[in-house]
C-alpha positions in Angstrom: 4.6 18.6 -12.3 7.1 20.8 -13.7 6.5 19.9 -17.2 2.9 21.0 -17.1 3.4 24.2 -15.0 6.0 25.7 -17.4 4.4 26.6 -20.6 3.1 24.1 -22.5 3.8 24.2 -25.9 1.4 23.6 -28.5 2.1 20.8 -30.7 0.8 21.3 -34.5 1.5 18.2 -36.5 -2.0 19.0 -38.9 -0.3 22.6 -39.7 -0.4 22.0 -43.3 -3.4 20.4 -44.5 -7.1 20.0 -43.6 -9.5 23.5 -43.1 -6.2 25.3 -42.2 -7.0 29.3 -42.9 -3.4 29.4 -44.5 -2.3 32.2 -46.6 0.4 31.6 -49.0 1.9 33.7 -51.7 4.9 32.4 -54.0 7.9 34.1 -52.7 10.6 35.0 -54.6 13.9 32.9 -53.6 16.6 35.4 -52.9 20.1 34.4 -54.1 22.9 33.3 -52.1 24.8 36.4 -51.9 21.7 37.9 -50.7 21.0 35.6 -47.7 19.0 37.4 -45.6 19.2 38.5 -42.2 16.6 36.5 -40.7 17.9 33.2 -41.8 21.1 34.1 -39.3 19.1 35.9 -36.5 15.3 35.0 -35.7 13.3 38.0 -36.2 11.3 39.6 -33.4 8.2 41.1 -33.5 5.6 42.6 -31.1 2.6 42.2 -33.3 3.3 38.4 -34.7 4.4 35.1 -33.5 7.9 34.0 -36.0 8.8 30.7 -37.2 12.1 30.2 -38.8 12.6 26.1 -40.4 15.5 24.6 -42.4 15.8 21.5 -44.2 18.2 19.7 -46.1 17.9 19.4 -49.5 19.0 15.6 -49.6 15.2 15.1 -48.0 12.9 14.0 -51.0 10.0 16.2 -48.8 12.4 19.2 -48.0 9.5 21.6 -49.2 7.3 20.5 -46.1 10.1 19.3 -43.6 11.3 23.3 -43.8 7.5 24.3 -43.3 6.7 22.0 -40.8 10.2 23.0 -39.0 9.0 26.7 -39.3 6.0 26.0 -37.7 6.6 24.5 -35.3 9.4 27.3 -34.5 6.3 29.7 -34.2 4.4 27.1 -32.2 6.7 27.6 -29.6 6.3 31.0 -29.0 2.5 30.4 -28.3 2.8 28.9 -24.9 -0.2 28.5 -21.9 0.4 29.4 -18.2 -1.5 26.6 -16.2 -3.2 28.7 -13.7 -3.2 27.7 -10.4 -7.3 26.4 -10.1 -7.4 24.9 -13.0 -7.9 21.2 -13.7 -5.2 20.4 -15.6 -3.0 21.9 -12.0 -5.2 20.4 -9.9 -4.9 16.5 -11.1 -1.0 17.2 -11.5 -0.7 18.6 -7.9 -2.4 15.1 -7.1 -0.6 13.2 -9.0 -3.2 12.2 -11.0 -0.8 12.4 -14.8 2.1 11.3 -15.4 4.4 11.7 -18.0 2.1 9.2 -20.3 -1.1 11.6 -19.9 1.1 14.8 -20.5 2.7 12.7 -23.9 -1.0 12.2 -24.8 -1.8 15.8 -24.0 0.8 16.8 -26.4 0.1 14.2 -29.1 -3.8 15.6 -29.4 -2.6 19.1 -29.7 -4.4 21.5 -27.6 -4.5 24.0 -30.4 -4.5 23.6 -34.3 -2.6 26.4 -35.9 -4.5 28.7 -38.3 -4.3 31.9 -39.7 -0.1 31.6 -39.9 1.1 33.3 -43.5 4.2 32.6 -45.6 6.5 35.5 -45.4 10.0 34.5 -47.2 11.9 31.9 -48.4 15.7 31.5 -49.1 17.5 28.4 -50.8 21.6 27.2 -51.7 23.0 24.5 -52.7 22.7 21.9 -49.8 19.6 24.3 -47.6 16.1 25.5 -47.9 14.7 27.8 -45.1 11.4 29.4 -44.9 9.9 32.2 -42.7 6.3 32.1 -41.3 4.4 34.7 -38.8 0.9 34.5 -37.3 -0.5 37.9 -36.2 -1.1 37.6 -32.5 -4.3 39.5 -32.7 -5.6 37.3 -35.8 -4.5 34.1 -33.2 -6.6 35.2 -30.0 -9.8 36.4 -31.9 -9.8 32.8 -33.7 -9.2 31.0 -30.4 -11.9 32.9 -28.4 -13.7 32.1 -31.1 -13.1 28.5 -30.7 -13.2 28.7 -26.8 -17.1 30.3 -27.1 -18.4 27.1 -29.7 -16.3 25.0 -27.0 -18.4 26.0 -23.8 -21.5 25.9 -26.0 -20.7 22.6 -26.7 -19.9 21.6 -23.4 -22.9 23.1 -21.6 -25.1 21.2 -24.1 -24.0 18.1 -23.2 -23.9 18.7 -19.6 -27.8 19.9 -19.7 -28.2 16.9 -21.7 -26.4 14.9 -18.7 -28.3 16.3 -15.9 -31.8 14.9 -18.3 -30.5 11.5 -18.5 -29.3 11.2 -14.7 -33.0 12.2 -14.1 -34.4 9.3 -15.9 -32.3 6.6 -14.4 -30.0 6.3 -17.5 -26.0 6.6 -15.7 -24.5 5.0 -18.6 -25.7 7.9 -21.2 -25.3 10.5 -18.5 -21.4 9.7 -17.8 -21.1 9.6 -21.7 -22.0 12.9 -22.3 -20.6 14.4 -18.8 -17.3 12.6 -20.0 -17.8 14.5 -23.7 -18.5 18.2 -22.0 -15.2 18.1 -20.2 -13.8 16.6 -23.5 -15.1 18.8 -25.4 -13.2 21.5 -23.0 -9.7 20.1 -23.0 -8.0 23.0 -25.0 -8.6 24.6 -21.9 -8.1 22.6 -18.9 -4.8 24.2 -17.9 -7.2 28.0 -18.4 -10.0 29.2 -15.4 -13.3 29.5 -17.5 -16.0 31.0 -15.3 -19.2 30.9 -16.7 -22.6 30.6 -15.9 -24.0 27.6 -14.8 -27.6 27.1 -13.7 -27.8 30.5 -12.2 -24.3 30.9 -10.9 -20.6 31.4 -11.7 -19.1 28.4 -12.1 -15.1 27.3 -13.2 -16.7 25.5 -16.2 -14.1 22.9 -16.5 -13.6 22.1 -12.7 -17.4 22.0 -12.4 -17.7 19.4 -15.1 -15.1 16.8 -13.5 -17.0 17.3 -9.9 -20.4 16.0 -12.1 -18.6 13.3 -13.5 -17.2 12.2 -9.8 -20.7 12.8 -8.3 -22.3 10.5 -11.2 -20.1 7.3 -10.1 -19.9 8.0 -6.2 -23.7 8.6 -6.0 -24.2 5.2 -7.1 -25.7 3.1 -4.2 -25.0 -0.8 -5.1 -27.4 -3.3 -2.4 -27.3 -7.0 -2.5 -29.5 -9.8 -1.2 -28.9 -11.5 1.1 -26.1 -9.7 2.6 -24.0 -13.0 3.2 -24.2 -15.8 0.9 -23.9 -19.5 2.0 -23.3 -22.3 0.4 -23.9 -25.7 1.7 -24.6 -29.3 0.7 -28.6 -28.3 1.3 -28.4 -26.1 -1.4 -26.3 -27.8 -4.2 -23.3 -25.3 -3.5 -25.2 -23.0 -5.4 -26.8 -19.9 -4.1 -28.6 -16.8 -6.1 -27.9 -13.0 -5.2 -30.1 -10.2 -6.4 -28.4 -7.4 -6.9 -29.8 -3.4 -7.2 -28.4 0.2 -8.1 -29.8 3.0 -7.6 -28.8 6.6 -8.0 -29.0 9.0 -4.5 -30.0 12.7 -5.8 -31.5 14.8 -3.6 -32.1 12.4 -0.5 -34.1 10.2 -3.0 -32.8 7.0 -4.9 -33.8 6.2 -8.4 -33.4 2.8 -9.9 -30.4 2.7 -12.7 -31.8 0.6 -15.7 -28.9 -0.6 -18.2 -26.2 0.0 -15.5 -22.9 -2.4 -16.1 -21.5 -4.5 -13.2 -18.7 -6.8 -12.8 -19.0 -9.7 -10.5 -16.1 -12.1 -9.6 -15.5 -14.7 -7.1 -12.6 -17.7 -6.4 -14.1 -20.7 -8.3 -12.8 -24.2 -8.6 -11.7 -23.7 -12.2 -9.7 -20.1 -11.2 -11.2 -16.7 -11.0 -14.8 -16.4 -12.0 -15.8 -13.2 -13.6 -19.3 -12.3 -15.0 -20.6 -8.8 -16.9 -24.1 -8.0 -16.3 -26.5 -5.3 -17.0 -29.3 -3.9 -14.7 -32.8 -4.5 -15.5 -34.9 -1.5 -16.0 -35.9 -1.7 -12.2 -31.9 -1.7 -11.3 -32.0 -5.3 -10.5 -29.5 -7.9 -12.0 -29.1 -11.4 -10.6 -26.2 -13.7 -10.3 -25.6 -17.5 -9.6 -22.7 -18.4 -7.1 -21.9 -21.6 -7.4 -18.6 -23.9 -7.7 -16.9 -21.8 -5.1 -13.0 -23.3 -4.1 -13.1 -24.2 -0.8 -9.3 -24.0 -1.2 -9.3 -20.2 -1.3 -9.6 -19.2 2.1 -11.7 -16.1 3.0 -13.8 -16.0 -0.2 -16.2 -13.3 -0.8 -17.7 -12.2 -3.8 -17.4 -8.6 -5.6 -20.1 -7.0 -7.0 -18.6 -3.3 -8.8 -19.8 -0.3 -11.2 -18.0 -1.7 -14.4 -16.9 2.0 -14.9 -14.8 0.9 -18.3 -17.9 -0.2 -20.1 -19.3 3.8 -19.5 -16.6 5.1 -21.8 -17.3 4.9 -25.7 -14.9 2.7 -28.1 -13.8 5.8 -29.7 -12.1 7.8 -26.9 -8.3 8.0 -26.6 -8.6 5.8 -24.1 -5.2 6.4 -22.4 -6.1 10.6 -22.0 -9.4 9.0 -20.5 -8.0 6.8 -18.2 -5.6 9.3 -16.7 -8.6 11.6 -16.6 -11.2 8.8 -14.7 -8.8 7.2 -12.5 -9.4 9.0 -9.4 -13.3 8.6 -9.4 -14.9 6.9 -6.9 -15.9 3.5 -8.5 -18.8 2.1 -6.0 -18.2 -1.4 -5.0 -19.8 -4.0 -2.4 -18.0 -7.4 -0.7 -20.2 -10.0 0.2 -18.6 -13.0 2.1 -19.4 -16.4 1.1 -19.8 -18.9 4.0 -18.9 -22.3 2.6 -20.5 -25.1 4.2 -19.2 -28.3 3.2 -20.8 -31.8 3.9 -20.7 -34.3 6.7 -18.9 -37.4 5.2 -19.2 -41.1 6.4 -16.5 -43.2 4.9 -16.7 -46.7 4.4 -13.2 -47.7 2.9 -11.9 -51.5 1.4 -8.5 -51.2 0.3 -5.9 -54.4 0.1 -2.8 -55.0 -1.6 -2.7 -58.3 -3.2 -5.2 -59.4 -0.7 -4.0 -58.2 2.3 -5.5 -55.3 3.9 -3.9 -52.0 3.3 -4.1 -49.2 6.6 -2.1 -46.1 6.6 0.1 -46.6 2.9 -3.3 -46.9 1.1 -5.6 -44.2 -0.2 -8.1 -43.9 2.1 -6.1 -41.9 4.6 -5.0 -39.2 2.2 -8.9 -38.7 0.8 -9.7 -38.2 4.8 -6.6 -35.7 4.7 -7.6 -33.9 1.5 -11.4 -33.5 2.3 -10.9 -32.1 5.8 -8.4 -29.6 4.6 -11.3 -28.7 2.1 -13.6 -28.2 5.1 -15.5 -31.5 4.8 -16.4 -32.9 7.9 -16.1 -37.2 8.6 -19.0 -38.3 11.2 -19.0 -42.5 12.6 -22.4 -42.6 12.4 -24.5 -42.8 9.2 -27.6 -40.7 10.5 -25.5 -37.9 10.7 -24.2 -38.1 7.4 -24.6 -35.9 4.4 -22.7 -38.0 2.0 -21.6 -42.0 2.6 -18.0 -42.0 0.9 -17.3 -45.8 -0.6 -13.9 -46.6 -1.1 -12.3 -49.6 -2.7 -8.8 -50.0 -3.7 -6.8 -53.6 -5.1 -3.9 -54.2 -6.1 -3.0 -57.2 -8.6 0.0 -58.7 -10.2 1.8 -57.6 -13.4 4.7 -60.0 -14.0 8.2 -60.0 -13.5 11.5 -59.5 -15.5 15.2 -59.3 -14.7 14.3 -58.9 -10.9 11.8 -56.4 -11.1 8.5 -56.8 -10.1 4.9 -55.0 -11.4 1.7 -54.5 -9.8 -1.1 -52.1 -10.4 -3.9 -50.7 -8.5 -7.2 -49.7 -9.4 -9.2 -47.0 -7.3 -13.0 -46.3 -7.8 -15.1 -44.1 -4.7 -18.7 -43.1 -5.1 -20.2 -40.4 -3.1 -23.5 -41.1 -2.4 -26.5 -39.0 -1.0 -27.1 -40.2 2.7 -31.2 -40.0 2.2 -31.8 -40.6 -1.5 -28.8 -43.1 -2.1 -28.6 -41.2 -5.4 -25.1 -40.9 -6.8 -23.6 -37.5 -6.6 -20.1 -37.9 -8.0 -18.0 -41.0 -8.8 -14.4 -41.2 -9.8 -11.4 -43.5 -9.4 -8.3 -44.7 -11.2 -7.5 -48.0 -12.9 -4.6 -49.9 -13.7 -1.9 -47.1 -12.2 1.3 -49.4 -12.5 4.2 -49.7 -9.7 7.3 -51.3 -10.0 10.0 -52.8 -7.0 12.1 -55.5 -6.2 9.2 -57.4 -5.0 5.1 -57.6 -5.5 4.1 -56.7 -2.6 6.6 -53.6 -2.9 5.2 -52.9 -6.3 1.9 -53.0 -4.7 2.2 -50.2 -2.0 4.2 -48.1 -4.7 1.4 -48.2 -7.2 -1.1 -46.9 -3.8 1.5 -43.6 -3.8 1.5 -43.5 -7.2 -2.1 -43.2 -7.6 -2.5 -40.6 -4.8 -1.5 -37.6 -6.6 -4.4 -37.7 -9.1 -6.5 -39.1 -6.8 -5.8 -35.9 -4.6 -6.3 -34.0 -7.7 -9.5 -34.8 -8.9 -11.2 -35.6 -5.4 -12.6 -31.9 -4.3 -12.8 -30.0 -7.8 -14.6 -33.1 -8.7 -17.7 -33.2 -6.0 -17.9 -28.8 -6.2 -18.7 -29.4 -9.5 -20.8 -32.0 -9.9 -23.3 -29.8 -7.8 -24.5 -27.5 -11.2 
């Protein structure tokens, strides 16, 4: 915090350009025997700020490296005393910046110098040094000036704000809320009192608590409160979601408002962006959950970086917005997965295959997955068919091939319909014998198999 509570100095990198007030007179370059005392001692003055700035004259620029250099000499003598209610002390005491915000508060200049005059310049054979003041009364009338067409400003857009708020419309309201206090940064480090619907208010303060009470008074509701999914309903399960705005005990509905939704899904994290409806209502489709994930819920937040315009230096804004309340709701999924008859025919080279075939690891993977295996068919959801064979390759140099080909269908216990189908054909083993080659093409095929099996049947529910 220390390098915002000592004085800040202003950083001028526009000094010399733009709709600077700049008054510049040639000045007549005294010789070297006549080097003047101010290039040896800085001068001192009560009524003006000094900058002193040398460059060398190997520098194809030294002409504006020595004014720049100067400048920024008497930019240092203009420094702000944070005081202690400020913003700008407030988020530091809270850790809110670090040393990136108070780089980017440095970078976008609180302050653009004007008003500054040429008063000398001196010149031999290697140097060229130049002498600038700013008159300290000229300095504070133009900065009040500049403060008084900030508040303006800012107050506009806060009225403008408190309009849009009214009508339902957050995302315009936090623009211009975010583009008052903006509009203000000059200042955050200064107490500002002004008056504010009736009443002395710290301007600047006041605008950051209307931009936390904009996100935290969002109420976010969603329907149904839990949402399962389960072979009845394809896996797939609608949630209707609603904002609304709570201002004075009321609610009002947030049209336009952006959300982020995300939840596990088979293929990774899904995420979805939706807007609100002009009644506050925004729907979205679960579905293709992994049953892998655990605990799975889904989140439904305020997408609070789709509020802030393009534009904005988005790392000052960020600093500035991180510690607002960012409204968010976690609604668990319940998972229901099917009840699973198996009827499995698996043999290698005829003979019938028990634990080294597939059969036995599908049972493993599904009811890992959650998927529950019933004896009889009436209680079935699905009726798993399995069929694995193995066959002969040939043989050469004492090595033997076999391969095996897979196929299972899941089918629907009360329609028969087909609801997913997979398999693997001609996955090759090799061993000193067929029948060896046989139960080594069964592991071989397992891995994929294993793969495929769940992801597959999630999504084929769509």
């Amino acid at each position: 915090m220390t390098s915002i509570l000592r004085a800040l100095p202003f950083l001028f990198l526009l000094a010399c350009g733009g709709s600077k007030k700049v008054m510049e007179t040639p000045a007549e370059v005294i010789p070297v025997a006549q080097r003047p005392s101010w290039v040896g001692a800085r001068p001192v003055s009560d009524g003006y700020y000094v900058g002193v700035g040398m460059a060398n004259k190997s520098r194809p620029d030294v002409l504006e490296t020595a004014k720049k250099n100067a400048l920024n000499d008497l930019a240092s003598e203009i420094s702000v005393r944070v005081e202690g209610n400020s913003l700008l002390y407030t988020l530091d005491r809270k850790n809110q910046f670090d040393e990136t915000f108070t780089g980017t508060i440095k970078t976008t200049s609180n302050e653009q110098l004007e008003g500054f005059e040429l008063v000398e310049s001196w010149e031999n054979g290697t140097e060229y040094w130049t002498y600038y003041r700013l008159s300290k009364a000229e300095h504070a009338r133009i900065k009040a000036d500049k403060r008084t067409g900030a508040i303006r400003n800012a107050l506009d857009l806060h009225t403008r704000s408190k309009q849009s708020v009214g009508t339902g419309d957050l995302r315009s309201a936090f623009d211009q809320e975010l583009r008052a206090l903006l509009a203000m940064k000059d200042y955050w480090g200064e107490n500002d009192a002004v008056d504010m619907d009736g009443k002395q208010v710290q301007l600047v303060n006041e605008l950051y608590a209307e931009l936390q009470k904009l996100t935290s008074n969002v109420r976010l509701t969603v329907l149904p409160e839990r949402c399962e999914l389960s072979y009845a309903n394809g896996f797939k399960r609608e949630l209707l979601i609603n904002a609304a705005y709570a201002n004075g005990g009321g609610l009002k509905d947030l049209g336009q408002l952006p959300l982020f939704i995300s939840y596990p899904g088979t293929g990774g994290k899904v995420t979805e962006l939706k807007n609100t409806d002009a009644e506050g209502q925004a729907r979205s489709t679960i579905q293709r959950v992994d049953p892998a994930a655990g605990q799975v819920e889904v989140l439904v937040k305020l997408h609070l970086d789709e509020l802030i315009g393009r534009e904005m230096d988005r790392a000052l804004v960020n600093a500035l917005v991180g510690s607002l309340t960012v409204p968010e709701l976690h609604v668990p999924i319940d998972l229901r997965m099917p009840k699973v008859l198996m009827r499995a025919k698996e043999a290698n080279l005829g003979q019938p295959v028990t634990d080294a075939g597939v059969a036995l690891v599908v049972r493993e993977e599904l009811t890992t997955k959650g998927f529950r295996f019933v004896d009889r068919e009436s209680d079935a959801d699905l009726l798993l068919d399995m069929n694995a064979a193995t066959r002969q390759g040939g043989e050469s140099n004492g090595f033997f091939t076999a391969f095996v080909d897979v196929s299972y269908t899941f089918r629907d216990r009360k329609s028969q319909e087909v609801v997913f189908e997979g398999g693997k054909q001609g996955v090759k083993g090799v061993q000193l014998s067929y029948e060896r080659a046989g139960l080594e093409s069964f592991k071989k095929a397992i891995p994929d198999i294993r793969k495929e099996l769940v992801p597959g049947i999630m999504n084929a529910f769509h």
